[in-house]
Biopython code that builds the backbone (N, CA, C, O; Angstrom):
import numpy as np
from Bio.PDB.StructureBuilder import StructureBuilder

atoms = [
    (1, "UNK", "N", (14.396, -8.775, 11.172)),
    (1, "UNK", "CA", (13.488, -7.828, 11.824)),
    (1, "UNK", "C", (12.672, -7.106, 10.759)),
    (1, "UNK", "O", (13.233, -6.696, 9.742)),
    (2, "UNK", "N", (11.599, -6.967, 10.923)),
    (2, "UNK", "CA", (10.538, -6.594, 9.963)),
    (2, "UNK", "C", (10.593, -5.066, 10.431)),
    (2, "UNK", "O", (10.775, -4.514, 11.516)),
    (3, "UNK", "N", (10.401, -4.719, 9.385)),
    (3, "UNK", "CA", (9.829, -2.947, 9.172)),
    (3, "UNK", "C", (8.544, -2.398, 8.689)),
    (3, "UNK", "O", (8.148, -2.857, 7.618)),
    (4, "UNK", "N", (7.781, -1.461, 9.302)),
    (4, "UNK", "CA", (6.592, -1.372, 9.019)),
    (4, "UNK", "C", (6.937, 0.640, 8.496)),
    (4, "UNK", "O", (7.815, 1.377, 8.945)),
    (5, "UNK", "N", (5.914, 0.943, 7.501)),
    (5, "UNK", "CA", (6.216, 2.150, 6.849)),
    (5, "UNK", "C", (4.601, 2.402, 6.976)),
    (5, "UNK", "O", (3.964, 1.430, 7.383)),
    (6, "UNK", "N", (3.995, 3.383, 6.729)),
    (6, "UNK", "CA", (2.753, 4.168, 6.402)),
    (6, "UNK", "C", (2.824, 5.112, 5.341)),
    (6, "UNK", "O", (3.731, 5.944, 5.326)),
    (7, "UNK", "N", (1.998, 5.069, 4.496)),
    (7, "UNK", "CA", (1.776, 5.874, 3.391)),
    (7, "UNK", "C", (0.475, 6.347, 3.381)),
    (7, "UNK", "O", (-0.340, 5.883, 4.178)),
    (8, "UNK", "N", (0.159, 7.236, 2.557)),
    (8, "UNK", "CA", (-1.339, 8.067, 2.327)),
    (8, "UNK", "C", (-1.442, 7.394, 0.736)),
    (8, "UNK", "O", (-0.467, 7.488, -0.010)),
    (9, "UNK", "N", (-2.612, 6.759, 0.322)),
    (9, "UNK", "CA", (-3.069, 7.069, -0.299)),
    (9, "UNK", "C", (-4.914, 7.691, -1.031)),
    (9, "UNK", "O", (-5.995, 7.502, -0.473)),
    (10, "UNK", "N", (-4.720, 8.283, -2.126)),
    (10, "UNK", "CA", (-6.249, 8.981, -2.053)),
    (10, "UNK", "C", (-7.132, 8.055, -3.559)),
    (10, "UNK", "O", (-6.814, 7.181, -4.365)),
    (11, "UNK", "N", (-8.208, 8.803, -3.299)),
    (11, "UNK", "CA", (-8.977, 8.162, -4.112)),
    (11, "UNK", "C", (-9.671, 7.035, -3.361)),
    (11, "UNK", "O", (-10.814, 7.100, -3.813)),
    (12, "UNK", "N", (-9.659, 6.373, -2.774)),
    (12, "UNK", "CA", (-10.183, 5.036, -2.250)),
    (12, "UNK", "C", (-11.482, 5.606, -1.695)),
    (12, "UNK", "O", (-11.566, 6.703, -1.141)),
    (13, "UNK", "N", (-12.609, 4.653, -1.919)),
    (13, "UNK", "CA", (-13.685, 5.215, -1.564)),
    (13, "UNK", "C", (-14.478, 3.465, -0.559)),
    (13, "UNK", "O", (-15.237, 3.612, 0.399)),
    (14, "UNK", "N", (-14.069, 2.050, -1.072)),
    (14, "UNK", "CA", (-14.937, 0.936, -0.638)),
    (14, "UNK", "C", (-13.632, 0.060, -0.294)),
    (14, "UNK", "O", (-12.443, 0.343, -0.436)),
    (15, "UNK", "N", (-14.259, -1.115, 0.213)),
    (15, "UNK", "CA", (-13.788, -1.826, 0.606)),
    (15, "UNK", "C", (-12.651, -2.521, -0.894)),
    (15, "UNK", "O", (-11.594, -3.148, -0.822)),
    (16, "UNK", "N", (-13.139, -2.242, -1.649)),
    (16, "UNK", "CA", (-12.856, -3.283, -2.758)),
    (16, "UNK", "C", (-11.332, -2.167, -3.415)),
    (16, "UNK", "O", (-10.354, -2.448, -4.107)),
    (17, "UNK", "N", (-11.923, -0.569, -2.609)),
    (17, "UNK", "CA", (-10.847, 0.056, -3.288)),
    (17, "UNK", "C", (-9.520, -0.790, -2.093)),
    (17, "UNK", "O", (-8.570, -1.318, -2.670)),
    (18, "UNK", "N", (-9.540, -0.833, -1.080)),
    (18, "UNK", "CA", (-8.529, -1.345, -0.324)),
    (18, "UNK", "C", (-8.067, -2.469, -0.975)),
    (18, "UNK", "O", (-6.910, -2.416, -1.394)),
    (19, "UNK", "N", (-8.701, -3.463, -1.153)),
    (19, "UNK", "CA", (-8.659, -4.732, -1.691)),
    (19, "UNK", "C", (-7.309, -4.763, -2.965)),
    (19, "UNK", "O", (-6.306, -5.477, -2.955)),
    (20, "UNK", "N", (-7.600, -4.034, -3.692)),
    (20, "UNK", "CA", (-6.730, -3.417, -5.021)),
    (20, "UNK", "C", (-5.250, -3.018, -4.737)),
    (20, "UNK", "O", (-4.246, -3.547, -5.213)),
    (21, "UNK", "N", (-5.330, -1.835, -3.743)),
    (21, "UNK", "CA", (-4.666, -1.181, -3.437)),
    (21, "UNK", "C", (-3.540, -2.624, -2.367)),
    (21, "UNK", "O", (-2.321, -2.487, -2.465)),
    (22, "UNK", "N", (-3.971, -3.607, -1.640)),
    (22, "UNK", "CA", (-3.717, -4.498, -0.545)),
    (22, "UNK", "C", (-2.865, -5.056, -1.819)),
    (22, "UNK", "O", (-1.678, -4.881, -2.093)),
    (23, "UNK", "N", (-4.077, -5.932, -2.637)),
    (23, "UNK", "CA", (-3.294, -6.634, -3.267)),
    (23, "UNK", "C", (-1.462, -6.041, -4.132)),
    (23, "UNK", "O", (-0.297, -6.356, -3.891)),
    (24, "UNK", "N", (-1.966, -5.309, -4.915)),
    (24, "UNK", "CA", (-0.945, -4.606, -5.711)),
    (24, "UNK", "C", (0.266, -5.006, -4.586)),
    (24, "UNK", "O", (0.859, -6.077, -4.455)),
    (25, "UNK", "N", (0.426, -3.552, -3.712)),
    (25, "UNK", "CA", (1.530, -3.639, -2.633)),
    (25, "UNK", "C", (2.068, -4.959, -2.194)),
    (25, "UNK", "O", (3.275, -5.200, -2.177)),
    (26, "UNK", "N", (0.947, -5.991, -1.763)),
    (26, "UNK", "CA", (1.773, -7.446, -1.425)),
    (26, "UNK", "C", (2.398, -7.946, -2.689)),
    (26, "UNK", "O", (2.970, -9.031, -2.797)),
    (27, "UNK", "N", (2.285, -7.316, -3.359)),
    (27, "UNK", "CA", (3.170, -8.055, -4.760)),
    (27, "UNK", "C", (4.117, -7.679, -4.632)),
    (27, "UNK", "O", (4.809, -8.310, -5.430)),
    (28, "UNK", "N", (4.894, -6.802, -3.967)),
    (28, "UNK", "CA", (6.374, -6.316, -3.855)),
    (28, "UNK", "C", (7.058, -7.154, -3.105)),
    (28, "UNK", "O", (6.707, -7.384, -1.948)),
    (29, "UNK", "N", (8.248, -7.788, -3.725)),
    (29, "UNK", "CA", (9.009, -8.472, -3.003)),
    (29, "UNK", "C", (9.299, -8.114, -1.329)),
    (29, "UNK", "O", (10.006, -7.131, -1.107)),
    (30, "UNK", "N", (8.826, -8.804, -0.296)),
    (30, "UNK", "CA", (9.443, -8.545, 0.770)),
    (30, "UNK", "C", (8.452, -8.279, 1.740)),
    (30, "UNK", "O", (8.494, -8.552, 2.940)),
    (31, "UNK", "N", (7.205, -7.498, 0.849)),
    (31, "UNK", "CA", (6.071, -7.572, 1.948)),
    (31, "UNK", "C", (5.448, -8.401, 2.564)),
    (31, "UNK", "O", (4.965, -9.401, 2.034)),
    (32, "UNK", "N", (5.353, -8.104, 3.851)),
    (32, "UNK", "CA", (4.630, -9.699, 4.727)),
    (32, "UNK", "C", (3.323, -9.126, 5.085)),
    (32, "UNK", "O", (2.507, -9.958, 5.481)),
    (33, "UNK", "N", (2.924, -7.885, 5.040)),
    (33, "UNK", "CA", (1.388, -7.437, 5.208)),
    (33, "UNK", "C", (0.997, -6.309, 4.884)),
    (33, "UNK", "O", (1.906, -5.479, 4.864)),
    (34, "UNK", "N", (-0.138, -5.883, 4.582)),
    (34, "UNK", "CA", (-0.603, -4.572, 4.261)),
    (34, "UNK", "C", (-1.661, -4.680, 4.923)),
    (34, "UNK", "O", (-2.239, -5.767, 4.927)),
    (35, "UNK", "N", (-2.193, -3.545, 5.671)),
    (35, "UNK", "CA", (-3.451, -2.899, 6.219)),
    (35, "UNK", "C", (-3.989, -1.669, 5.461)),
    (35, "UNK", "O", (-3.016, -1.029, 5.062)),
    (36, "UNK", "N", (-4.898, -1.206, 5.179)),
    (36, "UNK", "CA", (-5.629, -0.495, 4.628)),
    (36, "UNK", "C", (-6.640, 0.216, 5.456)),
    (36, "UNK", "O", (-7.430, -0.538, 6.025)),
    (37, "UNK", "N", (-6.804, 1.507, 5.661)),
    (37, "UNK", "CA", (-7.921, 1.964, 5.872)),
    (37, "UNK", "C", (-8.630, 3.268, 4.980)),
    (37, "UNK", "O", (-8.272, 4.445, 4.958)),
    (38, "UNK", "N", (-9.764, 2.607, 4.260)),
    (38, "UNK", "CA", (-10.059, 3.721, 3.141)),
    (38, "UNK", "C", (-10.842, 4.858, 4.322)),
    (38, "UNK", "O", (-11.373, 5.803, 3.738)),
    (39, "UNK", "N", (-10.928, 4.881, 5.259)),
    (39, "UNK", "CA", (-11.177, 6.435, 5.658)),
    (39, "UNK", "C", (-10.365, 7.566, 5.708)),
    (39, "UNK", "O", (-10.480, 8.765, 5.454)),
    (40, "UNK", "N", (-9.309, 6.629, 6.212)),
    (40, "UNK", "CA", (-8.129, 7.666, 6.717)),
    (40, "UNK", "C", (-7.593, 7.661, 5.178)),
    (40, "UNK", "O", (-7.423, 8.849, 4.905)),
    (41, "UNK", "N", (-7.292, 6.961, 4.188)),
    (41, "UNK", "CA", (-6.015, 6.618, 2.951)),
    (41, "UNK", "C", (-4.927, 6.142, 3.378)),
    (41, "UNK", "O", (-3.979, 6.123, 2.592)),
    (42, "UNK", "N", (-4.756, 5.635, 4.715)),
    (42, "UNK", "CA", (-3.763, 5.140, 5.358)),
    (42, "UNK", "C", (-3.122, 3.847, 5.073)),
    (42, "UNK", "O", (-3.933, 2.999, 5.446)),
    (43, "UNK", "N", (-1.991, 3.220, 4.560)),
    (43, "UNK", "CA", (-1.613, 2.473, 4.031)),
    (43, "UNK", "C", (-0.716, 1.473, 4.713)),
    (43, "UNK", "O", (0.183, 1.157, 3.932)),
    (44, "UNK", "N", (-0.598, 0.743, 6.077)),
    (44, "UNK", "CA", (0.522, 0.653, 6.991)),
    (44, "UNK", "C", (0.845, -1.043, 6.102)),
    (44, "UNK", "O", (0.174, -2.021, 5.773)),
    (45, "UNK", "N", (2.019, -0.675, 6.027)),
    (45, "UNK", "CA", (3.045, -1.987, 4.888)),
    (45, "UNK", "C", (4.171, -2.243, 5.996)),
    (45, "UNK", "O", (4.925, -1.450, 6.559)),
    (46, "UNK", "N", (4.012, -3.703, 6.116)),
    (46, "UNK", "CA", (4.981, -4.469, 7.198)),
    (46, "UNK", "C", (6.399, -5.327, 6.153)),
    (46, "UNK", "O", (6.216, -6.351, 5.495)),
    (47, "UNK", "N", (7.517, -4.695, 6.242)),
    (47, "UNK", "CA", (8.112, -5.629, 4.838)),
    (47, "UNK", "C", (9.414, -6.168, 5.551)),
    (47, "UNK", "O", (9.732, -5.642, 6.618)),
    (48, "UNK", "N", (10.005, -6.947, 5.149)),
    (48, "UNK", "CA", (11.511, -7.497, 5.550)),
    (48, "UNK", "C", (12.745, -6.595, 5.211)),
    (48, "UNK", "O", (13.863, -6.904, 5.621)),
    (49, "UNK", "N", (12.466, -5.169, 4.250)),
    (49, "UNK", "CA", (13.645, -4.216, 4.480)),
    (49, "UNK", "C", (12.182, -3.096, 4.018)),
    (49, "UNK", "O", (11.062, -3.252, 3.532)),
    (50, "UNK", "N", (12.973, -2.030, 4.485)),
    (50, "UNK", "CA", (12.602, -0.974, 3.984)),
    (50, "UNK", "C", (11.978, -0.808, 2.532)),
    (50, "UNK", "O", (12.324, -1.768, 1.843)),
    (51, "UNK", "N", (11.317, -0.073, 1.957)),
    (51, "UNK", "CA", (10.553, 0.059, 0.643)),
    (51, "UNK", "C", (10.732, 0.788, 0.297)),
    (51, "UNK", "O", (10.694, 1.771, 1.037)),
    (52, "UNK", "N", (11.140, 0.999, -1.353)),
    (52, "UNK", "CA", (11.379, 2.281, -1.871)),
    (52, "UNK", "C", (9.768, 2.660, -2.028)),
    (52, "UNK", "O", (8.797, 1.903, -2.037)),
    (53, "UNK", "N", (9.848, 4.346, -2.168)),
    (53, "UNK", "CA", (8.339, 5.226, -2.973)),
    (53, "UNK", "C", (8.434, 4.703, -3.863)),
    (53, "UNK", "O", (7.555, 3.847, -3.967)),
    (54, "UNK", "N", (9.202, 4.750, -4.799)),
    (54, "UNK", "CA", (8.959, 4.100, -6.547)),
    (54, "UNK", "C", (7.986, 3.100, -6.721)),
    (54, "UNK", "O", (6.987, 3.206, -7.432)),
    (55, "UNK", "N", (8.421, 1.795, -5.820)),
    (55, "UNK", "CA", (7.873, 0.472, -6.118)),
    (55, "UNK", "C", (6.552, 0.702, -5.337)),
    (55, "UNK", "O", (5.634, -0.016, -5.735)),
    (56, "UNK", "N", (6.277, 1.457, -4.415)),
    (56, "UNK", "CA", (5.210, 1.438, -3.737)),
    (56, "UNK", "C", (4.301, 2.463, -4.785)),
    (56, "UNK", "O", (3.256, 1.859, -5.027)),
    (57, "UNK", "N", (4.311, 3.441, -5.308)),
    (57, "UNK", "CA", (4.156, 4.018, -5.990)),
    (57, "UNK", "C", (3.570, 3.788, -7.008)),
    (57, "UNK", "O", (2.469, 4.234, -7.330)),
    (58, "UNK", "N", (4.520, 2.793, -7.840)),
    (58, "UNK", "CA", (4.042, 2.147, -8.876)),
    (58, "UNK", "C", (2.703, 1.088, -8.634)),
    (58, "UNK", "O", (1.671, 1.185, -9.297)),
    (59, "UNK", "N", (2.940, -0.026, -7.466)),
    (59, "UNK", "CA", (1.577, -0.303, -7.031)),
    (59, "UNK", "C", (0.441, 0.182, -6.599)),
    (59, "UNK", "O", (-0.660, -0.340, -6.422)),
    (60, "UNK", "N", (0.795, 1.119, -6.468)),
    (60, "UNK", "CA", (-1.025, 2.055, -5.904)),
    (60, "UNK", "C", (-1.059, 2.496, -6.994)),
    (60, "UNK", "O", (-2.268, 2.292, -7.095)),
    (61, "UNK", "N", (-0.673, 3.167, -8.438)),
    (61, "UNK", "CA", (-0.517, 3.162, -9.249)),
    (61, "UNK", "C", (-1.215, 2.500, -10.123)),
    (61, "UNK", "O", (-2.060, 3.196, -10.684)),
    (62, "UNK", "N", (-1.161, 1.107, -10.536)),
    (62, "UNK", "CA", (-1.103, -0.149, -10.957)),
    (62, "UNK", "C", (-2.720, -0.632, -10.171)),
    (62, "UNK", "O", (-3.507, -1.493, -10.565)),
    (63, "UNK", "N", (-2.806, 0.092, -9.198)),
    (63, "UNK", "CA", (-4.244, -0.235, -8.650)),
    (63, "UNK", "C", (-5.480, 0.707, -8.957)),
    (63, "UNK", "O", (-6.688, 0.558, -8.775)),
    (64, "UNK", "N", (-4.798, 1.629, -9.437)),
    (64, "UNK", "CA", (-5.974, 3.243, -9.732)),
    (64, "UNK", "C", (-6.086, 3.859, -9.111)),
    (64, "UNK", "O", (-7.104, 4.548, -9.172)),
    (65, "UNK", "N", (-4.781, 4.147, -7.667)),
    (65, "UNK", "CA", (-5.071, 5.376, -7.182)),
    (65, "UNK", "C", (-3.969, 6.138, -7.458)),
    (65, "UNK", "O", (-3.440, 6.100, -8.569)),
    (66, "UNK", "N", (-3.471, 6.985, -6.364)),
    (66, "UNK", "CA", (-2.078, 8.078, -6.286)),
    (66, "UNK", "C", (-2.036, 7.953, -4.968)),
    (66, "UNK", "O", (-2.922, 8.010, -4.115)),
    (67, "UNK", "N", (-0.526, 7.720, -4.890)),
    (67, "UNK", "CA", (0.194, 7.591, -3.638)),
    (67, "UNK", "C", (0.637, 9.498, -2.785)),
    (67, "UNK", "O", (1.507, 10.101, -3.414)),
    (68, "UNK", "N", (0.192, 10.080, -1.811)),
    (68, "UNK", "CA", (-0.440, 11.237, -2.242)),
    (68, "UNK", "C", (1.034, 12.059, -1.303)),
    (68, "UNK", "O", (1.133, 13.285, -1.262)),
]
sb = StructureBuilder()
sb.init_structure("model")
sb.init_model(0)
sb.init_chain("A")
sb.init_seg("    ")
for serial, (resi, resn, name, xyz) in enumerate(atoms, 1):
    if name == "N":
        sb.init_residue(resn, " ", resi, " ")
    sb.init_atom(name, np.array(xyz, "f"), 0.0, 1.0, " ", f" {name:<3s}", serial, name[0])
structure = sb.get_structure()
């Protein structure tokens, strides 16, 4: 059973900032999707267990924003 989490993150201003931010996160073991919406900073991550902040963290991170 898949689990879906939402996070804020800021800074994102284009499409390409999502893009960054998408990619990074699917690099975490376990994720099966990320949605993005740079209006809101809304981050909705669909994964096969739960996600730590750290690792999510570190990918928005790793992308140039802050996980907020």
């Amino acid at each position: 059973m898949s689990e879906q989490s939402t996070w804020q993150v800021t800074g994102m201003t284009c499409a390409h900032c999502a893009a960054s931010v998408a990619e990074e996160i699917g690099e975490i073991p376990g994720v099966e999707d990320v949605d993005v919406t740079v209006e809101t900073g809304a981050v909705v991550v669909t994964s096969a267990a739960p996600l730590e902040r750290g690792a999510v963290e570190a990918a928005v991170v790793e992308a140039g924003y802050q996980l907020a």
